[in-house]
N, C-alpha and C positions, 0 to 999 in steps of 0.2 A: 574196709582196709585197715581196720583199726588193727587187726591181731597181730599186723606185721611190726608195729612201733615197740619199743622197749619198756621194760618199768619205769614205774612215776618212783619219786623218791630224792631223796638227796642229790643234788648235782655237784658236778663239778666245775667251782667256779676259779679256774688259773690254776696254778702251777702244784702237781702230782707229786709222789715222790716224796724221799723222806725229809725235805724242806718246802713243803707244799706251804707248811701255818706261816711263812714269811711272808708269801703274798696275798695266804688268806688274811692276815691282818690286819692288811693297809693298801695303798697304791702301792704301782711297779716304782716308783720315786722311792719311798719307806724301805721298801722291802731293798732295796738295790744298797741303801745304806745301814740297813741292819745286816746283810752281805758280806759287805767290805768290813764292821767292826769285827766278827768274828773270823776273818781270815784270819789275825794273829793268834788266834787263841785254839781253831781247830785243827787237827792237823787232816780230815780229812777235805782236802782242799778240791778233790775234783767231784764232789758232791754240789760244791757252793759252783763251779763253772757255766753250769746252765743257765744257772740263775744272772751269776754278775755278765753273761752274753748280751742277755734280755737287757742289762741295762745300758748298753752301747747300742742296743739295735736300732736302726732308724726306722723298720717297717712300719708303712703303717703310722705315721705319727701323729699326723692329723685326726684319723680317726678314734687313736687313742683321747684325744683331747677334746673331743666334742662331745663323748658320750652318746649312751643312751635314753632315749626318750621313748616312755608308752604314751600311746595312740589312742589304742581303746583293750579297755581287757576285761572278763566276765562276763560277754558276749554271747547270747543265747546258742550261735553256731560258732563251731571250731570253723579259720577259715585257714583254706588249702592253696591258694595259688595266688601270688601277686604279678603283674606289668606293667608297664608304662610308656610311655612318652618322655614325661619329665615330671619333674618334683607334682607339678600341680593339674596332673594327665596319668594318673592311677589308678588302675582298675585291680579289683579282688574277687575271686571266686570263693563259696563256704560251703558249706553242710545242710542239710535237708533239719531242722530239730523241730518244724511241723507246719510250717508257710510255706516251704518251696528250699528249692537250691538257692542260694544267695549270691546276688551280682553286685557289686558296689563300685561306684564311681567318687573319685575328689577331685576339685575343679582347681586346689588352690584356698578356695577360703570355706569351703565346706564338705563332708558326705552326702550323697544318698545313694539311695539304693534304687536300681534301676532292672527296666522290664518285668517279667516273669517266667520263672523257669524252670516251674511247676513242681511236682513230687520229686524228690531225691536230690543226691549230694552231686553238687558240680566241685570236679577234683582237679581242675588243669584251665587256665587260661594263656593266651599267647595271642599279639595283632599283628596286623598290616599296615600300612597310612590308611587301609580305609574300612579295613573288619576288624572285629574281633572273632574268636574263635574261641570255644567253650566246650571242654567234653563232661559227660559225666553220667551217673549212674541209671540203669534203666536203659540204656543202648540208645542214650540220645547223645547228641553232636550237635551244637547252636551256632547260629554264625551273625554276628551283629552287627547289622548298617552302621558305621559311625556318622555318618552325612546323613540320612533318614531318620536314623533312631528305631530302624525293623528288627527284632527280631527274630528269626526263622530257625523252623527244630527239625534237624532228620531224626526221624527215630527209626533204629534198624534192629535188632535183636533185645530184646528187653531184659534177657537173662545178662545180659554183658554189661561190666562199666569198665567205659572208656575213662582211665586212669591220665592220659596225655596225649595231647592233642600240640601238632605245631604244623603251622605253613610256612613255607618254601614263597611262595606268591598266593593271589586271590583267585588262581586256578589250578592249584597245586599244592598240596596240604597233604598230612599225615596223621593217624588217630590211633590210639595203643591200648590193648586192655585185657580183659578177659573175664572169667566167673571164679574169683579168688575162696568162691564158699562150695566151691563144685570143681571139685580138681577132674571131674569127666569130663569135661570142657576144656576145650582149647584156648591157650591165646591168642590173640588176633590181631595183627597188623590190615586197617585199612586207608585206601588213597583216596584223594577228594580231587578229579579235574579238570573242577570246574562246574559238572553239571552235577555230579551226582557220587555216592560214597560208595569203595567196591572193595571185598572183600579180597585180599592178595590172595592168601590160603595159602595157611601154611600147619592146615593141622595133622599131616601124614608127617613132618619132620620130627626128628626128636627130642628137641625143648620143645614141644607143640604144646605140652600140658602145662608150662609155666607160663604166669601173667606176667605180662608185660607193664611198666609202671609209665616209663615215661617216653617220648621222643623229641629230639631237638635236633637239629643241623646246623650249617654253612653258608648252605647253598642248595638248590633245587639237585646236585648230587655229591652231596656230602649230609647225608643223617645215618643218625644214630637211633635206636632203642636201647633200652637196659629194664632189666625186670628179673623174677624170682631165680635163685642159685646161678648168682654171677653171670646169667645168660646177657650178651651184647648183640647186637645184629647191626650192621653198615650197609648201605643202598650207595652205590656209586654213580647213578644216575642211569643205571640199565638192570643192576639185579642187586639184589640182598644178600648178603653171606654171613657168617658166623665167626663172631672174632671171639678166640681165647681170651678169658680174665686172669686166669689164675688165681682164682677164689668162687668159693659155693656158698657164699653169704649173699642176702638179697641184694641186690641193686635198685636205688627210688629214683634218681636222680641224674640226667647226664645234663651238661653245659659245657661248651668250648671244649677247653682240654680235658676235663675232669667230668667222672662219674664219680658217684656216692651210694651206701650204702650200710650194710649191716645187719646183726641179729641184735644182740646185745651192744656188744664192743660196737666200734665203727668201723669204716672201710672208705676212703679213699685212693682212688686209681687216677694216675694220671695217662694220657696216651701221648706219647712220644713220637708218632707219625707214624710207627711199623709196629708199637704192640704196647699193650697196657705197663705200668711199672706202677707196685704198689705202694702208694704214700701215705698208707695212715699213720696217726699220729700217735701216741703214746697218751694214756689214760682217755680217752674219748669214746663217748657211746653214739648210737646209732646215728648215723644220718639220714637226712631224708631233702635236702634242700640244697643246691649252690648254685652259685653266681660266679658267672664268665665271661665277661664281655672283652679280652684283651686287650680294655685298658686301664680297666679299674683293679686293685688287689682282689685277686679269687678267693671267695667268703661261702664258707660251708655253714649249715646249721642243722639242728637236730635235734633228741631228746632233753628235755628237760632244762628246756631253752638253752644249750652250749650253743655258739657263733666260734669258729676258727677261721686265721689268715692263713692265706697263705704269701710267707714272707720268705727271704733269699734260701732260708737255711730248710726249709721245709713249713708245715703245717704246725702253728701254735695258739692256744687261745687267745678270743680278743683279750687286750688290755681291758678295754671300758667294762665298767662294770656292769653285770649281768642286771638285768631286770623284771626279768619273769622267769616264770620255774614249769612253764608249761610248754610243750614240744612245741617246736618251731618247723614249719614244713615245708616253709619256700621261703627263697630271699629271691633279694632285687634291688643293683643298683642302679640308679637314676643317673644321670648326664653328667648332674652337678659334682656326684659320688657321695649322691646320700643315699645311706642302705637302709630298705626297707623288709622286714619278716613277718611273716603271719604263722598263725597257727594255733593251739588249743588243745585241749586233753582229747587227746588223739590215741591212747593205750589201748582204750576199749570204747566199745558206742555205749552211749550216744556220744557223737565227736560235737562237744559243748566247748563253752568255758573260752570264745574265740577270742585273741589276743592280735593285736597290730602292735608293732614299736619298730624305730625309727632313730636313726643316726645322722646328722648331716649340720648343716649351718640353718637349715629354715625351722621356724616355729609350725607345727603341725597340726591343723586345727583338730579337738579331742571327735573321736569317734564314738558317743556313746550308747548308743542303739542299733541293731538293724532293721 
């Protein structure tokens, strides 16, 4: 999946536009007072407005003030998916780079890495109180005892990876994918209920040939899909249908209200209850990550490590300053509302170079191997 992420390169770290070097030069503090002196003196005064906005804003303030913290980074595997519990009940899925797909647990006061889970990249984790749930390359699908410590592998089509996997309950689950290097191949949506994993079929329809990236829900009838040229699909708890984006850029990511995506540039949709409405943001590249839980602020991420809020007025970069320059591919926040991303040079394979960092009030112990 690497082909689908954007170029490596310069990022964008704050505020775009032809006063972007005010915030590059300093804090949102500096910059909000080197702002205010030059109002007398410019006369283009609705340039400087966005900017002296930002400094009355309340979004978000706590998290501006904490910063961020790396975890672990230069990490033999790019990793792909984080979950949790809570701060110190975090699990991570990564990349195949010649051991295996990579599962990682933190307890709190340390890493490691658990099970095995053989050849290729696990790209998607999501639990239950009492599984987890792991899809990934090679047409496998793992499902992990938390009480036992088993874990069990279906393996169903070996040409296919399963990009996104989510359950509903522990006999009730969803898995998303396809052959992203074989456009003759279909996408595929399959259901888990309980006993065993069944193909929907859906390859006579006509997005049939695009991959599917991700799924997430609600409720056991309320999910979603999103994957290749702004394709969506909704399951209302008896059938599947096909919901307008109003965009043919890929989609990677859905949570709560918000789907993400992109080619280059970025793409944010939010759904309004009766039809997507597009939010993206101004100077932002590709997504491929966000976090929704209704009640933490909705936190996108993406290329070249950008993190956006989303705060009252719309979607704007985090304040806290940026600390890795490597794609970020999942976020996650925790209970507390400490955000957690993963991810790594994800442009092209080998998906290396894996990164953790971390936002919140606790010290985290460093991740330095896998």
């Amino acid at each position: 999946m690497g082909r689908l992420h954007g170029r490596t390169g310069a990022r964008i770290a704050g505020w775009g536009g032809p006063f972007g070097a005010f915030a590059h030069g300093g804090n949102l503090s500096q910059s909000c007072e080197r702002a205010a002196m030059l109002l007398g003196a410019m006369p283009l005064l609705s340039q400087l407005l966005p900017l002296l906005a930002a400094c009355t804003s309340t979004a978000d303030d706590t998290a501006a003030e904490q910063g961020w913290a790396v975890v672990g980074e230069g990490l033999d595997s790019a990793l792909l998916s984080i979950w949790g519990t809570a701060w110190n009940d975090v699990w991570v899925v990564g990349a195949d780079s010649g051991s295996g797909g990579v599962l990682l647990h933190f307890d709190g006061a340390a890493w490691a890495r658990v099970g095995d889970l053989g050849p290729g990249d696990a790209w998607a984790i999501e639990g239950t109180d009492t599984t987890l749930w792991i899809s990934g390359a090679g047409g496998r699908l793992f499902r992990y005892d938390l009480a036992s410590g088993q874990l069990s592998t279906d393996q169903l089509d070996s040409a296919l990876v399963f990009f996104g996997v989510w359950p509903a309950s522990p006999t009730d689950a969803w898995a998303v994918g396809g052959s992203p290097d074989d456009s003759a191949d279909p996408a595929v949506i399959y259901h888990f209920d309980g006993t065993a994993w069944t193909d929907i079929g859906i390859a006579s329809e006509p997005t049939a040939e695009a991959t599917f990236f991700k799924v997430s829900g609600t409720a056991a009838d309320d999910v979603w899909v999103v994957g290749d040229a702004g394709n969506a699909r909704h399951y209302d708890g008896s059938s599947w249908s096909t919901v307008p984006t109003g965009i043919t850029a890929n989609l990677f990511g859905i949570r709560g209200r918000y789907a993400v995506g992109g080619s280059f540039n970025g793409a944010i949709l939010a759904w309004n209850g009766s039809a997507f409405i597009e939010e993206t943001p101004l100077y932002s590249y590709q997504f491929t990550g966000i976090s929704d839980d209704g009640v933490h602020t909705p936190t996108a991420v993406g290329t070249q490590g950008q993190v956006f809020l989303r705060g009252d007025a719309g979607w704007d970069p985090d304040p806290a300053e940026a600390v890795t320059l490597q794609d970020l591919h999942a976020v996650w926040i925790d209970p507390e509302g400490g955000t957690w991303a993963v991810g790594g040079h994800l442009s092209s394979p080998p998906l290396i170079h894996g990164v953790v960092i971390y936002k919140g009030a606790r010290t985290i112990a460093p991740l330095e191997a896998l």
